[in-house]
C-alpha positions in Angstrom: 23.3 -2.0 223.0 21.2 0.2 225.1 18.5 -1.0 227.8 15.9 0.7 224.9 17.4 -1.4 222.1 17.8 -4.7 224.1 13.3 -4.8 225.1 12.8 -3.8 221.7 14.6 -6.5 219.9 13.2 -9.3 222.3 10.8 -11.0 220.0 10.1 -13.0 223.1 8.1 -10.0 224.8 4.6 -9.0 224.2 3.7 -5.4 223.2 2.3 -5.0 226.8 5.2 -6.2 228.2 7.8 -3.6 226.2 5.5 -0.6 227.9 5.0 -2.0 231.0 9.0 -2.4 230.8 9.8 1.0 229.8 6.8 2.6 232.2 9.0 0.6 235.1 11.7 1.8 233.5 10.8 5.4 233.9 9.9 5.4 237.0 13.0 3.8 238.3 15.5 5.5 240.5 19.0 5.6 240.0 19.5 2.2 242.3 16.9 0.7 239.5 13.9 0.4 242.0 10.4 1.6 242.1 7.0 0.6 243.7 3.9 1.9 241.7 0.7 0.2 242.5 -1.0 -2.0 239.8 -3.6 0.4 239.7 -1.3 3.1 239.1 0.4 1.6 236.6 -3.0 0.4 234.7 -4.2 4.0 235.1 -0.9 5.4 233.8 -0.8 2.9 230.9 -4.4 2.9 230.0 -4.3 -0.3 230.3 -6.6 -3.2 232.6 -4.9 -4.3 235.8 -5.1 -8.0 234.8 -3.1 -7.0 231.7 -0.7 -4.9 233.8 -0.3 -8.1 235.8 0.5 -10.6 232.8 2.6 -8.3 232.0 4.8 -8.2 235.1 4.9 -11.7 235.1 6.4 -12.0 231.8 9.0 -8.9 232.8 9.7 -11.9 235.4 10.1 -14.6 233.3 12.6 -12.8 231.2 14.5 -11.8 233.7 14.1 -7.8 232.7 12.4 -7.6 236.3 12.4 -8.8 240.1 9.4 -8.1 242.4 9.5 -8.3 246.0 6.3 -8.2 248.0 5.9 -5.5 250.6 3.8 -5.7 254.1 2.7 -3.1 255.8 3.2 -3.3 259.8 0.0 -4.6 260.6 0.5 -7.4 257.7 -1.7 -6.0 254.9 -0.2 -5.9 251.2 1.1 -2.5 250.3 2.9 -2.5 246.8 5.1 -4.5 244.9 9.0 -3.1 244.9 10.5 -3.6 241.4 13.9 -3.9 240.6 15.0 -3.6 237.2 17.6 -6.4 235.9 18.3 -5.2 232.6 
């Protein structure tokens, strides 16, 4: 079963979820990593940060996703890095 197949036939995931998934997804490298901003992403995906957020979180929950949060130098946030477990 393809990565495609598997989001799609999780009943457990929201809508939001599936296109935050396959946005991530998309973006992805070969090593499964990638580090859009929340903005970006809610920007992309038409869609409200906050709901970009929940979203994330349930990726998490599921295990479809791990985020890591990134520093800068001087200790501010800079964005997530997501790897993609499934």
């Amino acid at each position: 079963m393809s990565w495609f197949d598997t989001i799609f036939a999780d009943d457990n995931l929201s809508a939001r979820a599936k296109t935050v998934y396959m946005y991530l997804r998309a973006r992805a490298g070969k090593d499964g990593n990638c580090w859009p901003g929340i903005r970006t992403v809610a920007r992309d995906l038409n869609l409200s940060e906050s709901t970009v957020k929940r979203a994330i979180r349930e990726l998490e929950q599921h295990g479809y996703l791990r985020r890591e949060t990134r520093f800068r130098p001087n200790g501010g946030c800079t964005s997530n890095l997501y790897e993609i477990q499934k």
